[in-house]
C-alpha positions as CSV (number, residue, x, y, z in Angstrom):
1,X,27.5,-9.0,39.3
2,X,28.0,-5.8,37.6
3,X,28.2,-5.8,34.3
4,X,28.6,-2.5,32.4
5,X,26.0,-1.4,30.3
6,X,27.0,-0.1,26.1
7,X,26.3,3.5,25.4
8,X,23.4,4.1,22.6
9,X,26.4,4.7,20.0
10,X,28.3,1.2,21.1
11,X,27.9,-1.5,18.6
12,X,25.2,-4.1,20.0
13,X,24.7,-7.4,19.2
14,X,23.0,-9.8,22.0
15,X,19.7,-11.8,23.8
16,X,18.7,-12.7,26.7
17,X,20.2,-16.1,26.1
18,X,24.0,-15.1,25.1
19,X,24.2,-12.4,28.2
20,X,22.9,-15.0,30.2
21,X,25.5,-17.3,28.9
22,X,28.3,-14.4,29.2
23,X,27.5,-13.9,32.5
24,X,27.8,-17.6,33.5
25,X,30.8,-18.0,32.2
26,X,31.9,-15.2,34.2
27,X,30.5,-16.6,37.0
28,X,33.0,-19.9,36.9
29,X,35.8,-18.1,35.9
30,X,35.3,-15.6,39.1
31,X,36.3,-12.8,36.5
32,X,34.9,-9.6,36.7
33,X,34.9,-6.3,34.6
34,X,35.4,-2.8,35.3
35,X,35.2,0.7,33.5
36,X,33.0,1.5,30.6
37,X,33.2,0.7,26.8
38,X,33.5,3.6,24.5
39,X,30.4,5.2,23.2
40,X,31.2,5.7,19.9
41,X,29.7,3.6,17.0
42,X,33.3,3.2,15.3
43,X,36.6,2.4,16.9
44,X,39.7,-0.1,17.6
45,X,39.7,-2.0,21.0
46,X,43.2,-3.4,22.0
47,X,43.5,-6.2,24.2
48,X,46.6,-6.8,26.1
49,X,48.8,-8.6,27.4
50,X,47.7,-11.4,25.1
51,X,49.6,-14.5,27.3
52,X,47.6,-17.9,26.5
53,X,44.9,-18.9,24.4
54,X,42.8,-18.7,28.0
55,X,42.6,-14.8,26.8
56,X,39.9,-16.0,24.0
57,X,37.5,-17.4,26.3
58,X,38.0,-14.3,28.9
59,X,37.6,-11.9,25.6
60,X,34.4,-14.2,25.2
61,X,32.8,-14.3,28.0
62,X,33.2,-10.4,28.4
63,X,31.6,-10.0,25.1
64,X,28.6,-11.5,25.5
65,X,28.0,-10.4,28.9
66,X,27.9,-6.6,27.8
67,X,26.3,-7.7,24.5
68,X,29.1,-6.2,22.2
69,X,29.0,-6.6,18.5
70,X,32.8,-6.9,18.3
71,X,34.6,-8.3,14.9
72,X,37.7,-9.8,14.6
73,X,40.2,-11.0,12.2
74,X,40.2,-14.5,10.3
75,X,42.3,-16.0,7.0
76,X,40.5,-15.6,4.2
77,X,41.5,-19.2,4.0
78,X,39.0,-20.5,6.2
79,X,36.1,-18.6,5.0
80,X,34.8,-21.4,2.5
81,X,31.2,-22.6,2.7
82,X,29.6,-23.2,4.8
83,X,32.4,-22.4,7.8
84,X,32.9,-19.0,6.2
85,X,29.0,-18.2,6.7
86,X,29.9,-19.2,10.3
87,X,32.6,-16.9,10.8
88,X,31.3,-13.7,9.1
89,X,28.1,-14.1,11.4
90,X,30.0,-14.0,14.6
91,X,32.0,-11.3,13.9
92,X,35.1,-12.2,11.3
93,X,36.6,-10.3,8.7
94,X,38.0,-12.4,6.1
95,X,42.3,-11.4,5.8
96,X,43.7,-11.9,2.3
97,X,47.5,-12.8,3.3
98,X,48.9,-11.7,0.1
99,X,50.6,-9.1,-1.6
100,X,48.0,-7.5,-3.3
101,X,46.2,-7.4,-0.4
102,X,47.5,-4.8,2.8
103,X,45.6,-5.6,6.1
104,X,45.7,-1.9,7.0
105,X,43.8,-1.2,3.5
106,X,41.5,-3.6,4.1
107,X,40.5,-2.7,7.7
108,X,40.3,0.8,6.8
109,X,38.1,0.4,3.6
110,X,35.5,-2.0,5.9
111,X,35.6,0.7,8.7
112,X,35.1,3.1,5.7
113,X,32.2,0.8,4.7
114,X,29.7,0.2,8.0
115,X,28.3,3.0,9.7
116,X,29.1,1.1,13.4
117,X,31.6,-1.5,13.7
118,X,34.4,-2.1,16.6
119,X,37.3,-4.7,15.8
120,X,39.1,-6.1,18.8
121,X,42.8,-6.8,17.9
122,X,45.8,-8.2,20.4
123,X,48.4,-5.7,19.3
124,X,51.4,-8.2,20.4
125,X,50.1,-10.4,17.3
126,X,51.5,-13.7,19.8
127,X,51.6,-15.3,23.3
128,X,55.1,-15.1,23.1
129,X,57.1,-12.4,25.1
130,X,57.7,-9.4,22.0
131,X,59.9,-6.7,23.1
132,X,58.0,-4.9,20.3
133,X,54.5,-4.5,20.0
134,X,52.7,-4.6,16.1
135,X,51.8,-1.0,15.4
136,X,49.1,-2.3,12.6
137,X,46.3,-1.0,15.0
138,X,47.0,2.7,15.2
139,X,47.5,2.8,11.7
140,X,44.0,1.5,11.1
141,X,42.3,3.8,13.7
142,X,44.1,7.1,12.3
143,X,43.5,6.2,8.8
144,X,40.0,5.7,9.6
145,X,39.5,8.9,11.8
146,X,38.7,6.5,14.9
147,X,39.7,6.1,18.3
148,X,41.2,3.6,19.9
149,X,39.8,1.5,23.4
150,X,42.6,0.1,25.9
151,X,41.5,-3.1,27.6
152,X,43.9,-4.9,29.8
153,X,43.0,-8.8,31.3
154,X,44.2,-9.1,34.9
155,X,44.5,-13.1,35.7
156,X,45.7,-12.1,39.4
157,X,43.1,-10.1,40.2
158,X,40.6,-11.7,37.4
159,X,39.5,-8.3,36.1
160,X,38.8,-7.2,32.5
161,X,39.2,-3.4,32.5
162,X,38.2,-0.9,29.7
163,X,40.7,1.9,30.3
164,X,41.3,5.1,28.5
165,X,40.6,6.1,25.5
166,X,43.3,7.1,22.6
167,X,42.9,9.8,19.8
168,X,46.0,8.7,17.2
169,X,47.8,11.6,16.8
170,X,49.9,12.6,14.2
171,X,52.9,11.7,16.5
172,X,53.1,7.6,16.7
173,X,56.0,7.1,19.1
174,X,54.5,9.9,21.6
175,X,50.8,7.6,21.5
176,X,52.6,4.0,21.2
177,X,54.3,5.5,24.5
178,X,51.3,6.3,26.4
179,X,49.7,2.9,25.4
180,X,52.6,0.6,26.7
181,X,52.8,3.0,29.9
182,X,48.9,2.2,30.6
183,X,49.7,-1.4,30.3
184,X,53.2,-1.4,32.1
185,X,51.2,-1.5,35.3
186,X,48.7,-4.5,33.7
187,X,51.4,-7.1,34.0
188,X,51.6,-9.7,36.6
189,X,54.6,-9.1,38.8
190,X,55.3,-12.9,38.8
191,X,54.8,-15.5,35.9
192,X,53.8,-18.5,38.5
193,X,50.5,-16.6,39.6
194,X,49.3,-16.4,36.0
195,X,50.0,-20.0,35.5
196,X,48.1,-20.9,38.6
197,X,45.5,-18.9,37.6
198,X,44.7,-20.5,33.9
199,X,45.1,-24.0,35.5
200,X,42.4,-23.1,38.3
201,X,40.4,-22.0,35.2
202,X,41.4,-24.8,32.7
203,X,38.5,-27.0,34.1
204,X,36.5,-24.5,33.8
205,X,36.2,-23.9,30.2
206,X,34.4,-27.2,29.7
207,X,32.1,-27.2,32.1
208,X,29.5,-24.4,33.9
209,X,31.3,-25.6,37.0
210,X,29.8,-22.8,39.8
211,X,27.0,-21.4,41.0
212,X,24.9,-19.2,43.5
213,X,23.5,-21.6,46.4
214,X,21.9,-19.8,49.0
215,X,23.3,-16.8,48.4
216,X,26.6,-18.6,48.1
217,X,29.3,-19.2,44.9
218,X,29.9,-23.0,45.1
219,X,31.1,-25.7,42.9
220,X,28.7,-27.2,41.4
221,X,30.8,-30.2,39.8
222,X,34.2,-30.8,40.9
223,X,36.6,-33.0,38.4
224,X,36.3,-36.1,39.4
225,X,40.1,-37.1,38.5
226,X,42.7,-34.0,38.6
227,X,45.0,-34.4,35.7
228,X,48.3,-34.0,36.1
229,X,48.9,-30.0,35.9
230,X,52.6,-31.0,33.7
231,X,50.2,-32.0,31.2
232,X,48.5,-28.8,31.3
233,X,51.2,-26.4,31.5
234,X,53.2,-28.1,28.1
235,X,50.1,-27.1,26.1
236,X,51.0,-23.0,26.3
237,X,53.6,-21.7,24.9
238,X,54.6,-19.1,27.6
239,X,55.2,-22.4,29.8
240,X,58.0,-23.2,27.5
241,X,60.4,-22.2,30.1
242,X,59.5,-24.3,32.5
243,X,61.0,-27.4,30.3
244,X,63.9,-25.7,28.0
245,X,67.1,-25.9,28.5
246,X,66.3,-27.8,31.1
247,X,63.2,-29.0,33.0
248,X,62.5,-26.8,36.1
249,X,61.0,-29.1,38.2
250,X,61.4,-27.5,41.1
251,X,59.3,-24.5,39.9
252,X,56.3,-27.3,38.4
253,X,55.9,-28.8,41.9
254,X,55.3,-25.8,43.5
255,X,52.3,-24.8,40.9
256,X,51.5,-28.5,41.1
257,X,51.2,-27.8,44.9
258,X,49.2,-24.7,44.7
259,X,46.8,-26.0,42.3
260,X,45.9,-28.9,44.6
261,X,45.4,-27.2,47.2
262,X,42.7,-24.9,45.5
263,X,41.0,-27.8,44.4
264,X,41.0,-29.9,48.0
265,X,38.9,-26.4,49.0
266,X,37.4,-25.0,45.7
267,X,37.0,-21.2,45.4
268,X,39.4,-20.4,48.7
């Protein structure tokens, strides 16, 4: 598996163990990466499109595997002892949802503050279809004086790519133009392969379910019981379709149909 390697300037934070782990996980999802993270000790990596709460574990598994030191955002709320010690270990910045607190201002003042640090924000701000993306991001890297990373997930062809790399200009339409226009071409042409896709996968967050035998990826432990995938597909919120007005059940059987076939001959 190739796995790209940080540049010296990259923040870094990893073991044996957790790439070891990142690369697992990897491993069961089938997921690869491409491209290169940015060599630079400070900058903004946006993650999109952001459809299901699959896109944390991806995100995840990614992270360790190159051995990123990547922080992320968390309500200040949740930060209490001893959870808080938790989450400011593994990366979160505490978010004061208030009025007397800005989140730009307070991104910009810890970027201000650490001589390397990279947060990794999903400008859409929800799974939900937005015809308007948040712009919070750019605002953060130009204030800053950083650059910002564009990394797109794939789920049909299961490939985390680190694209190009964006100087905010003094121009925001002209750069929020170019970033949708790199990610125009990132989404999935139709909605029924990403949902066949995360329920292939679904399993798989659980359990470490393949592996290299003989030279070959197998399953390794195969679910014993399928649930049904209706069960699956009410838990995301992008599926809401499928159910309201009216329940579409023409459209569940047939990712009921594919998803049982995968699973009567795993990995084809």
């Amino acid at each position: 598996m190739d796995i790209p390697e940080p540049g010296a300037l990259t923040p870094q934070k990893s073991n044996v163990l957790s790439r070891a782990i990142g690369r697992l996980m990897l491993l069961a999802f089938r997921w690869q990466i491409k491209g290169k993270v940015l060599n630079a000790p400070k900058f903004v990596m946006v993650l999109a499109p952001h459809t299901s709460m699959w896109d944390f574990y991806v995100g995840l598994a990614g992270k360790l595997a190159v051995g990123l030191h990547s922080s992320w955002l968390v309500s200040a709320a949740y930060t209490w002892w001893p959870l808080g010690v938790f989450l400011r270990r593994s990366g979160g910045i505490p978010i004061y949802q208030n009025g007397s607190h800005n989140l730009v201002s307070q991104l910009v003042e810890t970027f201000n503050d650490n001589d390397r640090m990279m947060v990794t924000l999903f400008p859409e701000g929800t799974r939900k279809k937005v015809g308007t993306w948040k712009t919070g991001f750019w605002y953060i890297a130009s204030q800053a004086g950083i650059p910002i990373q564009l990394v797109s997930f794939d789920y049909e062809k299961r490939i985390t790519e680190c694209g190009p790399v964006i100087e905010p200009s003094n121009n925001i339409e002209a750069d929020m133009k170019k970033i949708q226009e790199y990610y125009e071409g990132s989404r999935l042409n139709t909605p029924i392969n990403l949902v066949v896709s995360i329920c292939k996968c679904s399993p798989l967050i659980f359990w470490l379910l393949k592996e290299y035998i003989d030279g070959q990826l197998v399953h390794s432990r195969i679910p014993r019981e399928l649930k049904q995938v209706v069960k699956h597909l009410k838990l995301l919120e992008r599926n809401k379709h499928l159910f309201e007005p009216r329940r579409n059940d023409e459209l569940i059987a047939e990712i009921h149909a594919k998803v049982d076939r995968y699973w009567k001959t795993p990995g084809q």
